[in-house]
C-alpha positions as CSV (number, residue, x, y, z in Angstrom):
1,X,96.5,108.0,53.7
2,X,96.0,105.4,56.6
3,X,97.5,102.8,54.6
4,X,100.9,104.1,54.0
5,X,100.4,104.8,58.1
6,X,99.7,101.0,58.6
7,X,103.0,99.9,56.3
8,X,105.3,101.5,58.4
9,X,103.8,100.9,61.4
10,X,104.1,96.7,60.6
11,X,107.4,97.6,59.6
12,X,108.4,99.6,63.0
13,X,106.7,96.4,64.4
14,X,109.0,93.9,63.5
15,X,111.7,95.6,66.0
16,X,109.5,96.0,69.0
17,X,108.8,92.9,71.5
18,X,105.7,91.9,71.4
19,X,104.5,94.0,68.7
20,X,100.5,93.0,67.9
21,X,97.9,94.4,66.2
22,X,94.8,94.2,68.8
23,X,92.3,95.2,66.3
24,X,91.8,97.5,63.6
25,X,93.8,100.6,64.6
26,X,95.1,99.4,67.7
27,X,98.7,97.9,67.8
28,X,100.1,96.8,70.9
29,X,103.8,96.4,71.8
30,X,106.3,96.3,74.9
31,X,107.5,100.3,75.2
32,X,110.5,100.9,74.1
33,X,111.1,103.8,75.8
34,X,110.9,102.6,79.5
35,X,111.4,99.0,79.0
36,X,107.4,98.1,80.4
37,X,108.4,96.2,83.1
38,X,111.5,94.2,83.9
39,X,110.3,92.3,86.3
40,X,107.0,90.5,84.5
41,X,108.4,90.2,80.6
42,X,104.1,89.7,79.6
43,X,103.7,93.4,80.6
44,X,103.2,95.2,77.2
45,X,101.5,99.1,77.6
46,X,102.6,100.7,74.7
47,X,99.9,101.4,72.0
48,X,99.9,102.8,68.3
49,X,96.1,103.8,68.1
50,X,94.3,106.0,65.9
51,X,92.2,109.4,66.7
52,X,91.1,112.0,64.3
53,X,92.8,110.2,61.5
54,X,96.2,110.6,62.8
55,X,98.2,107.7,64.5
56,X,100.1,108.1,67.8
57,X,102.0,106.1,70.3
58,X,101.0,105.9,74.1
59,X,103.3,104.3,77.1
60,X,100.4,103.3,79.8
61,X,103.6,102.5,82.4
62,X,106.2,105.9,81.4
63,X,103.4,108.2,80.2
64,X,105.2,108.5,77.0
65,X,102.6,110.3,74.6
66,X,103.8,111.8,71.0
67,X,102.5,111.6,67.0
68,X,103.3,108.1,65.2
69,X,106.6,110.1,63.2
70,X,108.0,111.0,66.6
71,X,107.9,107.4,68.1
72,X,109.3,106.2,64.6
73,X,111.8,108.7,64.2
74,X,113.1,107.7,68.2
75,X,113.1,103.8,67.4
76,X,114.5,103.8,64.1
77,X,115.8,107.1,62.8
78,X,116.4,105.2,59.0
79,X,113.0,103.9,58.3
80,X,111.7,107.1,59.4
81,X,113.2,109.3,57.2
82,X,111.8,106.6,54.8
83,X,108.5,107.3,55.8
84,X,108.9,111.1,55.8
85,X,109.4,110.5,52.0
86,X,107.0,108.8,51.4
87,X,104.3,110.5,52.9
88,X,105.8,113.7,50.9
89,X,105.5,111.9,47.6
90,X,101.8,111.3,48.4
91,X,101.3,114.8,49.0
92,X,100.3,114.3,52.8
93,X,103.0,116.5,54.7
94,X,105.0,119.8,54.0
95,X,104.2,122.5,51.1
96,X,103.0,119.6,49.1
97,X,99.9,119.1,51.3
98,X,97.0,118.3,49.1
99,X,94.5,116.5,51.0
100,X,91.3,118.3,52.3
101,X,90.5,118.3,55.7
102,X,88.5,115.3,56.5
103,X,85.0,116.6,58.4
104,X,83.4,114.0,61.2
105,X,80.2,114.0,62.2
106,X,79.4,112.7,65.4
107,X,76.4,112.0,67.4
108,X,76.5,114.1,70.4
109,X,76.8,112.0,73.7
110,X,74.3,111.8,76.6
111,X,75.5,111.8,79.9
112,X,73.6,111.4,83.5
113,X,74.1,114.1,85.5
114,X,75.4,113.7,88.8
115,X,75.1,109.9,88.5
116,X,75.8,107.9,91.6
117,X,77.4,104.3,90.6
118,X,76.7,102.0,93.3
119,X,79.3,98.3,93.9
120,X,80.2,96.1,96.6
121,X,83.1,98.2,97.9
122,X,82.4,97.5,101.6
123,X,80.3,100.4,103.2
124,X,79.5,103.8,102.3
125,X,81.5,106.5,103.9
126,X,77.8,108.4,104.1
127,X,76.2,105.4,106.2
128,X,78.7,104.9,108.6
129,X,78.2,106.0,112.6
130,X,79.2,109.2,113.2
131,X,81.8,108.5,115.7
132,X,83.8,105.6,113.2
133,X,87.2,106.6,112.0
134,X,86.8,106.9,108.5
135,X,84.0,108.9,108.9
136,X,85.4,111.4,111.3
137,X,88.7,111.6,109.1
138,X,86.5,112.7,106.1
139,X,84.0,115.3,107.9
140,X,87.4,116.6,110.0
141,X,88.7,117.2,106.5
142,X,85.8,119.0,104.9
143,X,85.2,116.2,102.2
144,X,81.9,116.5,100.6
145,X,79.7,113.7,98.8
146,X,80.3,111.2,101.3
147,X,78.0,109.0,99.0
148,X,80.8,108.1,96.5
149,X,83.8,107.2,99.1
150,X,84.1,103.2,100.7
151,X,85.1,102.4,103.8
152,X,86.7,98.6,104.2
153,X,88.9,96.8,107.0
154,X,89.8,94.1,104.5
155,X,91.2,95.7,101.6
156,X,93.6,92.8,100.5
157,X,90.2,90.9,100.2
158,X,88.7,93.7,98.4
159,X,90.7,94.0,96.0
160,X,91.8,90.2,95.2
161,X,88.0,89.8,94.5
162,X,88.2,92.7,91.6
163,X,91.4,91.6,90.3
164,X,94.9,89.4,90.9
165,X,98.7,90.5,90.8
166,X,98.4,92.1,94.2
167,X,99.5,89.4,97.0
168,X,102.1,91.6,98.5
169,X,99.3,93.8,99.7
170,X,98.3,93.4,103.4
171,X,94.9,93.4,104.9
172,X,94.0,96.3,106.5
173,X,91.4,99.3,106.9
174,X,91.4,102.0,103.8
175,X,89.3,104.5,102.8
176,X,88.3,103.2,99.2
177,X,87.8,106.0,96.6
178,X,86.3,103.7,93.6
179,X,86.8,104.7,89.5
180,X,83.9,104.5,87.2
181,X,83.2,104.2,83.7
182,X,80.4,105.9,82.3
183,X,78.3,103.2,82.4
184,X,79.1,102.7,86.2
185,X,81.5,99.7,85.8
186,X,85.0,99.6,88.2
187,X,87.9,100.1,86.3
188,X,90.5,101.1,89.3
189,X,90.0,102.3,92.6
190,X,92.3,104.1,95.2
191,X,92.9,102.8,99.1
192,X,93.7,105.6,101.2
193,X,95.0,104.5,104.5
194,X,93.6,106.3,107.9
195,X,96.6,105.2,109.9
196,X,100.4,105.3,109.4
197,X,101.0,103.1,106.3
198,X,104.3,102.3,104.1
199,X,101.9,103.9,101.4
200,X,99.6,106.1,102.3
201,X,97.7,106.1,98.7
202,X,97.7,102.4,96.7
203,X,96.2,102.3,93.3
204,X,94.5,99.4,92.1
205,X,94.4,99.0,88.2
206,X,91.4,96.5,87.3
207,X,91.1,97.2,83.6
208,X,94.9,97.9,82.2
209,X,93.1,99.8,78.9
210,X,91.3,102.0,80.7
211,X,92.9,105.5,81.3
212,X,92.8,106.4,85.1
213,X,90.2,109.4,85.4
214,X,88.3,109.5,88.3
215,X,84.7,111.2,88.4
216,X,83.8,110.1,84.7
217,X,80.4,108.7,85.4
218,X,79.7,112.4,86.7
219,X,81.4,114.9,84.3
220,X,79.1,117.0,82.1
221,X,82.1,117.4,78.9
222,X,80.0,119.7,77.5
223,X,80.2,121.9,79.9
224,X,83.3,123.7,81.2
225,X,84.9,120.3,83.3
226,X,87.8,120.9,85.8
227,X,90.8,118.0,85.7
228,X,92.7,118.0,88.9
229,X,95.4,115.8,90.6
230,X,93.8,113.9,93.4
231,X,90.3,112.1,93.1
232,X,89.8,113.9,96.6
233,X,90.1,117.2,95.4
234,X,87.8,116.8,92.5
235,X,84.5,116.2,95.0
236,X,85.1,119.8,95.8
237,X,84.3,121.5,92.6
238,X,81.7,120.8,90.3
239,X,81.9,118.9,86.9
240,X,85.3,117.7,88.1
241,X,87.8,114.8,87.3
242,X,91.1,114.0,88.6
243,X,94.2,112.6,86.9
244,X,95.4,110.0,88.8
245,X,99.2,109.4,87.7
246,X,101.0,110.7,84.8
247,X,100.3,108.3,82.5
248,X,97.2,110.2,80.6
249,X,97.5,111.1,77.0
250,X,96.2,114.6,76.9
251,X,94.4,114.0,73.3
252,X,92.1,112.4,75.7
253,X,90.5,115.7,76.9
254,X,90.4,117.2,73.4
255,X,87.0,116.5,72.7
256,X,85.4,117.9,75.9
257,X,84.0,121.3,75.4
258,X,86.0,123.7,77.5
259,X,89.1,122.2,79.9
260,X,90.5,123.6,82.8
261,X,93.6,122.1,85.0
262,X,93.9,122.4,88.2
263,X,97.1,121.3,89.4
264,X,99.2,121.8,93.0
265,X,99.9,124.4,94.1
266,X,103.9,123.0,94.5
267,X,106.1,126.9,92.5
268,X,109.5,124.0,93.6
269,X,108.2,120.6,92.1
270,X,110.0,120.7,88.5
271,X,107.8,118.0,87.8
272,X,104.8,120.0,88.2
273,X,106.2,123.1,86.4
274,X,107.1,120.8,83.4
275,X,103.5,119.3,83.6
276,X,102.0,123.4,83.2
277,X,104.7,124.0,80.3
278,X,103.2,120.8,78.6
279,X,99.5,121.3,79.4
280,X,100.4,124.8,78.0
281,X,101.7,123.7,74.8
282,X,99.1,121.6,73.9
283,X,96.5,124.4,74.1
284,X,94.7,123.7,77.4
285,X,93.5,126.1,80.4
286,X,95.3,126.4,83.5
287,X,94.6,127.9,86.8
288,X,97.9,129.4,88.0
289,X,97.9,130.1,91.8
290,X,98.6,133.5,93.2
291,X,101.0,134.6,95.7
292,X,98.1,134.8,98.4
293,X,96.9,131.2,98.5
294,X,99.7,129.3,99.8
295,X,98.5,126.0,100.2
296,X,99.2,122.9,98.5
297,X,96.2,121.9,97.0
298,X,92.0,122.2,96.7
299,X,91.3,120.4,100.1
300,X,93.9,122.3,101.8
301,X,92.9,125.5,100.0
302,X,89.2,124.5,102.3
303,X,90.8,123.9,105.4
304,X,92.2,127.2,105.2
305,X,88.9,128.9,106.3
306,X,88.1,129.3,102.3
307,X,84.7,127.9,101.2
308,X,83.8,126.9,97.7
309,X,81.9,129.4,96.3
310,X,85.5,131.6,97.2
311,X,87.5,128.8,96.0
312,X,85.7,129.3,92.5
313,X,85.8,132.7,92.4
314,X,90.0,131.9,92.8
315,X,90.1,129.5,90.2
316,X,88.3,132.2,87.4
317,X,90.6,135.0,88.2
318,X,93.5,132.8,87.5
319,X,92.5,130.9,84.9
320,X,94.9,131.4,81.4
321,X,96.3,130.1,78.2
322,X,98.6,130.4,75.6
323,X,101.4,132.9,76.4
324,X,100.0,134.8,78.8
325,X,99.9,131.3,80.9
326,X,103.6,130.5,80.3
327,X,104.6,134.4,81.6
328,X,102.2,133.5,84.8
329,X,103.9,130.1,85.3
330,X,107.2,132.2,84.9
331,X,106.7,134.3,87.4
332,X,105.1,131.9,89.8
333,X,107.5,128.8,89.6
334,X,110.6,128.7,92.1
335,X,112.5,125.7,90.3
């Protein structure tokens, strides 16, 4: 039961910094794990929250995702054997499970198709003169929907009317890839600059809560929905979303219909392998590249000479789980 959750959880509580309980189910706390920030001590983005009756802990800075018993058993290996017990004694874990599944019945969602989410981000990419720089760096590079992608030669400006914490950042000319919510409101946005920059991609975090997914105001989740890497990418496949850092819980896809990720095509970058592994593990869809298509990634992939209606056809063929994903990964990683 929840409440025997909720004990232990006040309990844990008591040895992390800045341990609060937000609202019902929600606790809030400095991560443990990574140390948040050590720079601004305020910074707190670790959260015990509930879904489908079972808590777990989320690091919005490290990424750090695992069940409430993990997190307790890595912060204080005594109070969770403690727990453990106890949630043996009330019959909820091991051979002693007596609980019946809980059912939930839930409304089913509506979503606009194809919305367009319009906000003062400057200009639109799409109404720009043909011959402007921004323009001519997105039609050079195949990009499609022109409609959704800013254009602004102030960014600084930009983005210190959306949100504060981001003096060091100069002003300049960026391509502006903007995040919505469902209900069209900005939560983050992208700059991507279309010179040579120190940074080449900054990412602008107006809502801290909010898990960075780009394309949400269009996805269709009850349809088969396609999560790459790069918001960029995603505008060339249909019912598309990208991940935009590591940082995303993956119980956050696990009530859309069908899942499929995308990710680079990078057979050296560990990081990437480990990424499949865990995707993997966790029950999800992959597309893993094969030996013909040796470029990096979906835009790339297009610039090839490949169009999309080829790029899909790709992305079916190669499209796995379970184990016969990990001996495909196997075979196609060089790390």
């Amino acid at each position: 039961m929840q409440h025997i959750d909720k004990i232990y959880i006040s309990r844990l509580g008591a040895k992390l910094e800045r341990f609060t309980e937000k609202r019902s189910n929600l606790f809030n706390c400095k991560c443990p794990l990574c140390g948040d920030s050590k720079k601004k001590s305020y910074k707190a983005r670790g959260f015990i929250y509930i879904r489908k009756s079972n808590f777990n802990y989320m690091c919005h800075n490290c990424g750090a995702s695992m069940s409430l018993s993990a997190f307790m058993k890595q912060i204080d290996p005594e109070l969770h054997k403690e727990y453990v017990l106890e949630k043996w004694k009330s019959g909820q874990t091991g051979s002693r499970k007596n609980i019946a599944t809980p059912e939930f019945k839930f409304d089913a969602p509506t979503f606009t198709k194809s919305k367009v989410c319009d906000f003062n981000l400057g200009t639109k990419v799409v109404d720009l003169p043909d011959n402007h720089p921004a323009k001519i760096y997105c039609i050079e590079r195949k990009i499609p929907k022109l409609d959704l992608l800013y254009y602004t030669n102030k960014f600084k400006s930009l983005v210190s009317e959306l949100t504060d914490g981001y003096d060091n950042l100069i002003e300049e000319e960026r391509l502006v890839i903007p995040f919505f919510d469902t209900d069209c409101s900005v939560f983050a946005l992208q700059g991507r600059a279309l010179k040579q920059s120190g940074m080449r991609y900054i990412t602008i975090k107006i809502d801290e809560e909010k898990t960075k997914i780009y394309g949400l105001e269009r996805l269709d989740p009850t349809k088969t929905s396609y999560v790459v890497e790069g918001p960029l990418d995603s505008l060339f496949l249909e019912n598309s979303v990208a991940m935009a850092g590591a940082d995303v819980d993956l119980q956050y896809f696990s009530e859309w219909k069908d899942v499929v990720f995308i990710l680079d095509n990078e057979p050296r970058n560990k990081q990437i392998v480990d990424k499949y592994v865990k995707l993997i593990d966790a029950g999800f869809k992959v597309t893993v590249w094969p030996e013909k298509v040796k470029e990096k990634d979906l835009n790339d992939i297009i610039l090839s000479g490949i169009d999309t209606s080829e790029l899909k056809q790709i992305i079916s063929k190669n499209t796995t789980y379970g184990l016969q994903a990990k001996l495909r990964v196997n075979n196609w990683k060089r790390c």
